[in-house]
C-alpha positions in Angstrom: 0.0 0.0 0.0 2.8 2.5 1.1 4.4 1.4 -2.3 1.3 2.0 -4.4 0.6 5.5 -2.6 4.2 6.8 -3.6 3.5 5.9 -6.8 0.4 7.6 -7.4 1.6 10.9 -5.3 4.4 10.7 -7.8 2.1 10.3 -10.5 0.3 13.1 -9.5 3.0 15.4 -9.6 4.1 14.9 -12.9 0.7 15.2 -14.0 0.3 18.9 -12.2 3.4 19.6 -13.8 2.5 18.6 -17.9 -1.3 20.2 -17.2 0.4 23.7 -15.6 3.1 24.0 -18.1 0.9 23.3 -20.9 -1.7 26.1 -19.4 1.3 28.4 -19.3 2.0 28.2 -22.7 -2.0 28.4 -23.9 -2.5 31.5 -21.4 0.4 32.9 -22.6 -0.3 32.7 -26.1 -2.7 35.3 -25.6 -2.7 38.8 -26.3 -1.1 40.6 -23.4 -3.1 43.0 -21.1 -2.1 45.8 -19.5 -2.4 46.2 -16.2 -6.0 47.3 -15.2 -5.3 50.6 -13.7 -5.1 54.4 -13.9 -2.5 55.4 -11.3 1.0 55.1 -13.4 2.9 54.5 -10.0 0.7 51.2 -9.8 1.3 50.4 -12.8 5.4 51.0 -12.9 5.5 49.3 -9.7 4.1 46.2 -11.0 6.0 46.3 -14.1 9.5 47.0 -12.2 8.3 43.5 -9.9 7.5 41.6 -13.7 11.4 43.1 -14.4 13.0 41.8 -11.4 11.0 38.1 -11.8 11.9 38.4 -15.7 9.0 38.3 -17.3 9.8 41.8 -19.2 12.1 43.6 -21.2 12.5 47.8 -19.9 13.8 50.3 -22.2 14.1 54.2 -22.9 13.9 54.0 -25.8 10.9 51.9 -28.6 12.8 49.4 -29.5 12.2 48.1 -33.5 13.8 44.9 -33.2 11.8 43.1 -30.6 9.1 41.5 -32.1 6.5 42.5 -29.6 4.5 45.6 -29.2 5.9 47.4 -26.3 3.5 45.9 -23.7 3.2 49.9 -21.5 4.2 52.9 -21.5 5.0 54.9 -18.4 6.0 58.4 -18.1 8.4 59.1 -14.9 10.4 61.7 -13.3 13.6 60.9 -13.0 16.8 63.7 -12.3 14.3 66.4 -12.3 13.4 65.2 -16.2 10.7 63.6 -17.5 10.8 60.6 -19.8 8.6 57.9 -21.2 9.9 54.2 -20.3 8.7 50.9 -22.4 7.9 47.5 -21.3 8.2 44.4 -23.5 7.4 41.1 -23.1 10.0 38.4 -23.2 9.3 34.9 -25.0 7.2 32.6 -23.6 10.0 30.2 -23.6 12.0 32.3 -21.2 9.0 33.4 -19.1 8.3 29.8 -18.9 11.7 29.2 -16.7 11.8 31.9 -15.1 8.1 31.4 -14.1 9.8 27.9 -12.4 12.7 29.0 -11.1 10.1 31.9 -9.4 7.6 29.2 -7.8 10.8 26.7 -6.5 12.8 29.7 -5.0 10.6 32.4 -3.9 7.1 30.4 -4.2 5.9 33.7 -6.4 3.4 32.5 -8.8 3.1 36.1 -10.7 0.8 39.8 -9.5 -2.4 40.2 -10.1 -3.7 42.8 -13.1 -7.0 43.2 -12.8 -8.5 41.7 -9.5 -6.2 43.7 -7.4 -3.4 45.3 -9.4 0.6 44.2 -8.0 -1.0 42.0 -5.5 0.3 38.7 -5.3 -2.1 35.7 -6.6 -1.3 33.4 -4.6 -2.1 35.5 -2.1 -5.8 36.3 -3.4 -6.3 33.0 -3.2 -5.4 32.2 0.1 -8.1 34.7 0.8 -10.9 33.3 -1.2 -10.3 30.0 -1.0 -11.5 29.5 2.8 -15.3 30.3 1.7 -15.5 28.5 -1.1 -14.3 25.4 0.9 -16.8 25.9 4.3 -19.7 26.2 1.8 -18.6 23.0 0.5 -18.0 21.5 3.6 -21.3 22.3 5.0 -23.3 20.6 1.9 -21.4 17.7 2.2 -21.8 17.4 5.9 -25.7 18.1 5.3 -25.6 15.8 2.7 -24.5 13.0 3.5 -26.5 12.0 6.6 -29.9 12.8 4.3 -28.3 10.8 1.6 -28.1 8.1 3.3 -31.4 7.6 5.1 -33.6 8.0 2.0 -30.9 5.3 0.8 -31.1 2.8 3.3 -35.4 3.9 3.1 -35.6 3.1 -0.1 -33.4 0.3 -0.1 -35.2 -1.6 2.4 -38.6 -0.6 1.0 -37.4 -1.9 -2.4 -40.1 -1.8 -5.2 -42.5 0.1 -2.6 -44.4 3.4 -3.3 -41.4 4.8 -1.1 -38.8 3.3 -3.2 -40.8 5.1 -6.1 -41.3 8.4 -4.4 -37.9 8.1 -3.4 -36.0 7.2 -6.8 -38.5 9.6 -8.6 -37.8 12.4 -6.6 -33.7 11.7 -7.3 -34.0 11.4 -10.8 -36.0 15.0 -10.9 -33.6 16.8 -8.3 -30.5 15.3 -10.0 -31.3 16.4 -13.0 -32.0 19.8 -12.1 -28.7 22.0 -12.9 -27.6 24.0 -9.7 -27.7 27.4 -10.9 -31.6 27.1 -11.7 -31.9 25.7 -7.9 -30.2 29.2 -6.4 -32.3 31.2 -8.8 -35.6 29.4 -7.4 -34.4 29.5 -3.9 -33.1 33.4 -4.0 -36.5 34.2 -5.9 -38.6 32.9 -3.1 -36.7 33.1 -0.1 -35.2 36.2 -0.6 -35.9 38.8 -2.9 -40.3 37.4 -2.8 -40.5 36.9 1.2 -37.2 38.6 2.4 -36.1 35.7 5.2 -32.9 35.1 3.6 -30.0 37.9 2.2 -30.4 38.7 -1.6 -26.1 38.5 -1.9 -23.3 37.0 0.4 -22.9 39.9 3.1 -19.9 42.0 3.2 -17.8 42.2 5.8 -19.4 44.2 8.1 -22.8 42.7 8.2 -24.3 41.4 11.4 -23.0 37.6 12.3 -26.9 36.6 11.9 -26.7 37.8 7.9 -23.9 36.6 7.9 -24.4 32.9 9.0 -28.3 33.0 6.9 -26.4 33.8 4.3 -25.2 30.0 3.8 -28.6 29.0 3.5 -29.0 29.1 -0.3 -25.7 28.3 -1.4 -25.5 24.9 0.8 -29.1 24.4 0.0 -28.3 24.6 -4.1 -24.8 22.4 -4.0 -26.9 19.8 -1.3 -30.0 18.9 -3.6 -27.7 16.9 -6.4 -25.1 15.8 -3.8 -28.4 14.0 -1.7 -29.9 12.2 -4.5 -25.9 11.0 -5.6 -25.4 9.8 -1.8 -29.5 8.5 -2.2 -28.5 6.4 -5.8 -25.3 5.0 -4.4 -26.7 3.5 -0.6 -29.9 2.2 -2.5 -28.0 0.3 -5.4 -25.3 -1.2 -2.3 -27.8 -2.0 -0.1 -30.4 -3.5 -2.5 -27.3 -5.8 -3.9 -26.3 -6.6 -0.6 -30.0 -7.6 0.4 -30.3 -10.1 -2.6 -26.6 -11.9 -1.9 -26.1 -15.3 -0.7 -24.0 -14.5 2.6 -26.9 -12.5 3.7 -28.9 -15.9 3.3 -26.7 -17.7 4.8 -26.9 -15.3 7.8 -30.2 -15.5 8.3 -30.6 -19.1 8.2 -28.3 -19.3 10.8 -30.5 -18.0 13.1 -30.1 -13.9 12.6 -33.4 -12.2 12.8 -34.1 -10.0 9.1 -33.0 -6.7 11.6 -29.8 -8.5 12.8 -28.6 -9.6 9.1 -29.3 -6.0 7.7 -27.5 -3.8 9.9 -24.6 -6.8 11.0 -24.0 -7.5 7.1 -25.8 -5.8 4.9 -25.3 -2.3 5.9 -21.8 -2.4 6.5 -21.1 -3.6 3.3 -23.5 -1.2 1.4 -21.2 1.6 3.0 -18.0 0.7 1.6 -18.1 2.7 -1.4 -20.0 5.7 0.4 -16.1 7.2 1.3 -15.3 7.2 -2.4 -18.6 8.7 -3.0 -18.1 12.0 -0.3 -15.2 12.4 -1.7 -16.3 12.6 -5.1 -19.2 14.4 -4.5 -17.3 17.0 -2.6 -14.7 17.6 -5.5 -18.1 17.4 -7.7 -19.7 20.6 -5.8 -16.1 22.3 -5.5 -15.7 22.3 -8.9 -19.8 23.1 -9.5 -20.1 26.0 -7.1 -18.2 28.1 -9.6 -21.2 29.5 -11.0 -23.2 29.7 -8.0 -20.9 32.0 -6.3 -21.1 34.1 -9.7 -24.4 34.4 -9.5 -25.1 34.9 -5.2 -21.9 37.3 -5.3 -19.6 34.9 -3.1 -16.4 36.0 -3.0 -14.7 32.6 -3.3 -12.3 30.8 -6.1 -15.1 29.8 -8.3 -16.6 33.6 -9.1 -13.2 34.5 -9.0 -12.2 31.9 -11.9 -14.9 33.7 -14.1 -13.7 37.0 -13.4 -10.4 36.7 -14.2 -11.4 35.0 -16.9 -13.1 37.8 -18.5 -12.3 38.5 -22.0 -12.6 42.4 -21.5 -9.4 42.1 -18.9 -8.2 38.5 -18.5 -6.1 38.2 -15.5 -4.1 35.6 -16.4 -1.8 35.3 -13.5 -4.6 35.3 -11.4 -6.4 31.9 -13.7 -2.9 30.6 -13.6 -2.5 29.7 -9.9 -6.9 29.4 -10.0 -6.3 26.5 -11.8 -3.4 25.4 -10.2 -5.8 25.2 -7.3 -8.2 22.9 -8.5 -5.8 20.5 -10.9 -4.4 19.9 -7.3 -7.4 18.7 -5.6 -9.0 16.9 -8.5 -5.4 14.8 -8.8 -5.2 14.3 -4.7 -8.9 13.4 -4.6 -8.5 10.6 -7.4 -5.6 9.8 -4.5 -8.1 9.2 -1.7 -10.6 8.4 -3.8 -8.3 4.8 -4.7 -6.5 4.5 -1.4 -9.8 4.9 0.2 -11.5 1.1 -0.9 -8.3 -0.2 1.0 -8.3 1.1 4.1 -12.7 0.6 4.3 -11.9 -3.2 2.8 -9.4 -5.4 4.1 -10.0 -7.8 0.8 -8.6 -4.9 -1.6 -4.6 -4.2 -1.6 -3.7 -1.4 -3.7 -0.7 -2.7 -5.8 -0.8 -6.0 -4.6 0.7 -8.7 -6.5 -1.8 -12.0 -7.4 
């Protein structure tokens, strides 16, 4: 096991590494923007930090023989005298290394241009990242105990009007996309009878806004992520119910209550790990535009903004993405280690 996990953490590097660098070089390939702001000592300040992390090219002068536009302009004072200073771009290629060398030595992944100009983005995401993730949290932790008992009710009430009512009702909810669910739920629970905020509070709202203001979020990511928990505990248990070690059990002597929650629900739950954790990478990655649309300030909304083509902020999507190649790869990790720890019959990387 120990073997097998080194392997797949190893894995899982080189794949961050081929996905990252080959987003470098498609981000990059894009027209350059300037940096989104007015005040030129904002704007000189962030291109003097690209300069010293050697991403561009300063001159005094237009320089002709570099293939690149100049990428600013920037009128300062210097020695009493004013003069006009150009920025350039330097190849991609070279960006590209010194873009490494940057993240191994001084863990800078690159300054925001647009979300907050000259700010780090790394640093912007360490910010935003702790909402997205207790929204998250929360609808997996509502989730799952839900999930499970319509599961385990439909289950044992196999081909039952509650079974029916039950898989009927997951097949509608599941197929219902997310961002309809908010509207619905902001439509009549806020802006129609006013119980719950319109938009995620700011800052210095009132604790009681601020904790109703989970409410619809959690609400939207938890009616798919119930019915996913529902589908997977119904289809284990109903296998389980219909197996011939559960036969066995009861004609040794195991009342019908004994053999289901001895056997049959115990072994119905093994794949329910797998399935939180999938369900929770599932609504990490779905909440994106959910917090777009209820104004969460959190790494999803903030993808789409700096992915706007008006003023792409493309250090900014850089280390975004980073973000969430990194916990789809380590979730696939706990996703596989997962069925060996819960069953003792599976060995990851055993040999037959």
């Amino acid at each position: 096991m120990l073997k097998y996990s080194i392997k797949r953490i190893i894995l899982a590097f080189i794949t961050t590494f081929i996905i990252l660098t080959l987003t470098f070089f498609l981000v990059k390939s894009l027209p350059p923007t300037k940096v989104f702001s007015s005040n030129e000592n904002v704007r000189f300040a962030f291109y003097t930090d690209q300069l010293n992390l050697g991403y561009v090219i300063q001159s005094d002068v237009l320089r002709p023989d570099l293939a690149s536009k100049p990428l600013d302009s920037i009128q300062i004072i210097e020695d009493n005298t004013a003069k006009t200073v150009y920025f350039y771009t330097k190849p991609i290629v070279e960006q590209y290394f010194n873009w490494l060398k940057n993240i191994v030595t001084r863990w800078d992944w690159g300054r925001s241009t647009v979300i907050e100009p000259n700010a780090s983005a790394i640093n912007i995401i360490g910010q935003r990242l702790p909402v997205s993730m207790s929204i998250n949290v929360w609808a997996v932790l509502i989730s799952l105990p839900l999930g499970i008992g319509f599961g385990i009710l439909a289950g044992l009430k196999k081909n039952t009007w509650i079974d029916h009512t039950i898989s009927t009702s997951v097949m509608i909810f599941i197929s219902i996309p997310g961002f309809v669910v908010i509207s619905f739920l902001m439509y009549f629970l806020a802006f129609e009878s006013g119980w719950l905020p319109t938009l995620w509070p700011t800052p210095d709202q009132s604790l009681k806004t601020k904790i109703l203001a989970y409410f619809i979020p959690v609400m939207s990511l938890s009616f798919g992520t119930i019915c996913g928990f529902t589908r997977t505990v119904r289809a284990e248990l109903c296998e389980v119910m219909s197996s011939e070690y559960l036969l066995l059990a009861r004609t040794k002597g195991l009342t019908k209550n004994q053999a289901i929650v001895r056997h049959a629900l115990r072994n119905a739950f093994v794949p329910l790990l797998p399935s939180v954790l999938a369900e929770f990478l599932s609504i990490f990655g779905g909440a994106t535009i959910l917090e777009k649309i209820y104004s969460i300030p959190g790494i999803g909304r903030l993808y789409i903004d700096a992915l706007n083509p008006a003023n792409t902020d493309y250090n900014v999507l850089m280390v975004d993405m980073a973000v969430y190649t990194i916990f789809g790869l380590l979730a696939g990790i706990l996703f596989d280690l997962s069925y060996g720890f819960i069953d003792p019959r599976i060995r990851m990387g055993a040999k037959k």
